[in-house]
C-alpha positions in Angstrom: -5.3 14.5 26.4 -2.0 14.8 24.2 -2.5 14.1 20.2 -1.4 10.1 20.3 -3.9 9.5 22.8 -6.6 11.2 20.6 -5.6 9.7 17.9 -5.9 6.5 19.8 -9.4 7.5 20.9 -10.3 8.1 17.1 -9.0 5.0 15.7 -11.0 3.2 18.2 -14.6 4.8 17.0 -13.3 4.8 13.4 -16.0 2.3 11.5 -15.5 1.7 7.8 -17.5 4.5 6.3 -15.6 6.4 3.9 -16.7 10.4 5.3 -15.1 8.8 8.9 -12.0 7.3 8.0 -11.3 10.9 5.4 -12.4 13.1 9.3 -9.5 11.0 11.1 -6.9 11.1 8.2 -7.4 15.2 7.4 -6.8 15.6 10.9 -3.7 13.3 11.6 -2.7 16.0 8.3 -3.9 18.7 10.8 -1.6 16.7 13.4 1.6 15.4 11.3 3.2 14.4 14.8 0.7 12.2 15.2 2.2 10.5 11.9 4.6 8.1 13.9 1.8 6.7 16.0 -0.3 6.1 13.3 2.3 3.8 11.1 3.6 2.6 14.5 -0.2 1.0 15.2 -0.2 -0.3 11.7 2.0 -2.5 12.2 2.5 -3.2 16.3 -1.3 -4.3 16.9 -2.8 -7.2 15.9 -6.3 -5.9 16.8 -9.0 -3.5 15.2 -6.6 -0.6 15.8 -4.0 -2.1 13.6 -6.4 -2.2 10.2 -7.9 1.1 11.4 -4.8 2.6 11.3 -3.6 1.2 7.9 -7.6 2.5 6.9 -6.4 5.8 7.7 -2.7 5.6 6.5 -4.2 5.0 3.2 -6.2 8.3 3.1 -3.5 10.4 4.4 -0.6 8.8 2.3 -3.4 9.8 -1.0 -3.3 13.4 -0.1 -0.2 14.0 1.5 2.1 11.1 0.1 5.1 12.8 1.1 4.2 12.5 5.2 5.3 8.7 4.8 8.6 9.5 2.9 10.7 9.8 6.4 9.0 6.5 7.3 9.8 4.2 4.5 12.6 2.1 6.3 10.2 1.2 9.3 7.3 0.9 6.5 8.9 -1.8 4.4 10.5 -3.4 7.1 7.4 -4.2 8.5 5.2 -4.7 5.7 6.2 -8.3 4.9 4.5 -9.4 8.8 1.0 -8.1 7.9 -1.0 -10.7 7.2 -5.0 -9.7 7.8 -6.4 -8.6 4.5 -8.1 -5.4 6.3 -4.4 -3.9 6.3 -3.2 -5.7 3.5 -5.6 -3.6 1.2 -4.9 -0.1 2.3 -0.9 -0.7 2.4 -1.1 -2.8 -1.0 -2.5 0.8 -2.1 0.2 2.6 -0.5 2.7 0.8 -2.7 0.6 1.1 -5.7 0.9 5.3 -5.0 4.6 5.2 -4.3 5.2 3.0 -7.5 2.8 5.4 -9.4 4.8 8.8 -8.1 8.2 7.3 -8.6 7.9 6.1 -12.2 5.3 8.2 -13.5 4.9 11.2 -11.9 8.3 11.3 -11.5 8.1 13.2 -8.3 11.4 14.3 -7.1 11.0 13.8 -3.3 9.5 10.6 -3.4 12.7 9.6 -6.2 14.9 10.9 -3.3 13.4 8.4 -0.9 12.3 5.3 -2.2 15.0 3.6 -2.2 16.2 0.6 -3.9 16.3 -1.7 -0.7 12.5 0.0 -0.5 11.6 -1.3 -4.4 13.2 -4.6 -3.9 11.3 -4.6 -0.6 8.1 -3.6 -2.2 8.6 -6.3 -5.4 8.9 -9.2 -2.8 6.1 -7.8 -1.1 3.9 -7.6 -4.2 4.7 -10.6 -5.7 4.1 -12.8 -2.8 0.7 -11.3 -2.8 0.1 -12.5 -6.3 1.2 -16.0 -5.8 -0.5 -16.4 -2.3 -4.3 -16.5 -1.4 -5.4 -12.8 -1.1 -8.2 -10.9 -1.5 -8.3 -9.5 -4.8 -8.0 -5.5 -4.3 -4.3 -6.5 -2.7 -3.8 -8.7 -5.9 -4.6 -5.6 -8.6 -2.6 -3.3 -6.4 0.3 -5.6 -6.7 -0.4 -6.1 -9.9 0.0 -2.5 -10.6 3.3 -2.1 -8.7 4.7 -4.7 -10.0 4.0 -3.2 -13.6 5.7 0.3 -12.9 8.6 -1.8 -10.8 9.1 -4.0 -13.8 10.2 -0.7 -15.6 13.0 -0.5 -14.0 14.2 -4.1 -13.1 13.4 -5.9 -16.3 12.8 -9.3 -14.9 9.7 -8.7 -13.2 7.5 -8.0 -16.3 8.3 -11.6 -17.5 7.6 -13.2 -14.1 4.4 -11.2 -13.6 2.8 -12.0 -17.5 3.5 -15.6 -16.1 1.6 -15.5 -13.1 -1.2 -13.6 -14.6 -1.4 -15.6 -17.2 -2.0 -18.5 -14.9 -4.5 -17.0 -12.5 -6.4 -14.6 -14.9 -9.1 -17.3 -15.9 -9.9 -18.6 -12.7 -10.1 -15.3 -10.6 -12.7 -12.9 -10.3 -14.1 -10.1 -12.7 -11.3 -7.4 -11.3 -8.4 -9.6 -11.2 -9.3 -10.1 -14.8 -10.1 -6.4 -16.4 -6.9 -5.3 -14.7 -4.6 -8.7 -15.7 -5.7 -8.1 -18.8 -5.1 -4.3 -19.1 -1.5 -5.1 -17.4 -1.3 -7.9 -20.2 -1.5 -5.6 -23.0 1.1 -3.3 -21.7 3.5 -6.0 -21.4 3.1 -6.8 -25.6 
C-alpha cells in the first residue's frame, strides 16, 4: 500500500476525537508527500473524507503551518466552494493562523507566500461567512481574520464593526465575547 492510499484508509477510520485526528495529522507530518492528497480530498469529495481531511489539515497546518505555503493558490481557489460547516470550521481556522503569522508573528515565509490575490481571496471568504448563516466557530474565525486583514486594507475594519454591530445581540455567547473583544480593538 503506497502513502495516499494509507492515508485514504486513515481518513476513512478517522472519528472526531481529538487524540485521532492529532495520530493522522503527526503522521501526514511524518509523510509530507502525502500533503497533496490531503488538501486535494478537502476540497474534491463531498463525502465524510472531505471534512475528515479539512479535520486533519487543521492539525497539521497548527504545527507545521508552513507544509500549506506551496499550496495556497489551489487552497484559496477552492475555498469559496466549501459549503458543509464540518470543513468550514477547520479551514476558517486555517485562515485565522495564516492571518495571525502574517501580521503578527510576522513570519517571513508565510509573508513570502500569502499573497495578495490570497488576502483578498481570504477577505471575500471571511466576510461572506459573517454575513451568511454559519455556525459560529467559522463566524469568530472570520472575525479574527478579518481583524488582522483590516490592518492592512483599511476598509475592512469599518465594514466588519458594522456587521458586528448588527449581529452581536442576537448571536450566541461566543459570537459575542469575541465581537466584543474585536469591538474594542477597532476604538
Amino acid at each position: 500500500m503506497n502513502t495516499s492510499e494509507a492515508l485514504l484508509k486513515k481518513l476513512q477510520y478517522t472519528k472526531a476525537y481529538r487524540q485521532t485526528r492529532l495520530d493522522v495529522a503527526n503522521w501526514v507530518i511524518d509523510h509530507p508527500e502525502t500533503f497533496h492528497t490531503l488538501i486535494t480530498y478537502c476540497f474534491k469529495d463531498p463525502s465524510d473524507i472531505a471534512y475528515k481531511a479539512a479535520w486533519i489539515l487543521e492539525f497539521v497546518c497548527a504545527k507545521q503551518l508552513d507544509l500549506l505555503l506551496p499550496h495556497l493558490d489551489f487552497y484559496f481557489k477552492n475555498l469559496p466552494k466549501i459549503k458543509r460547516d464540518q470543513s468550514l470550521r477547520p479551514l476558517a481556522k486555517i485562515c485565522e493562523m495564516l492571518a495571525i503569522d502574517y501580521y503578527i508573528n510576522k513570519d517571513k515565509n508565510v509573508m513570502e507566500a500569502l499573497t495578495v490575490v490570497h488576502r483578498d481571496a481570504m477577505t471575500e471568504c471571511c466576510f461572506d461567512w459573517l454575513i451568511t448563516n454559519q455556525k459560529v466557530a467559522c463566524q469568530v474565525y472570520a472575525m479574527e481574520s478579518l481583524y488582522y486583514l483590516g490592518l492592512e486594507f483599511t476598509w475592512i475594519h469599518p465594514e466588519l464593526k458594522i456587521i458586528i454591530e448588527q449581529h452581536i445581540h442576537t448571536s450566541s455567547a461566543a459570537y459575542k465575547v469575541r465581537g466584543k473583544r474585536i469591538l474594542k480593538k477597532l476604538f
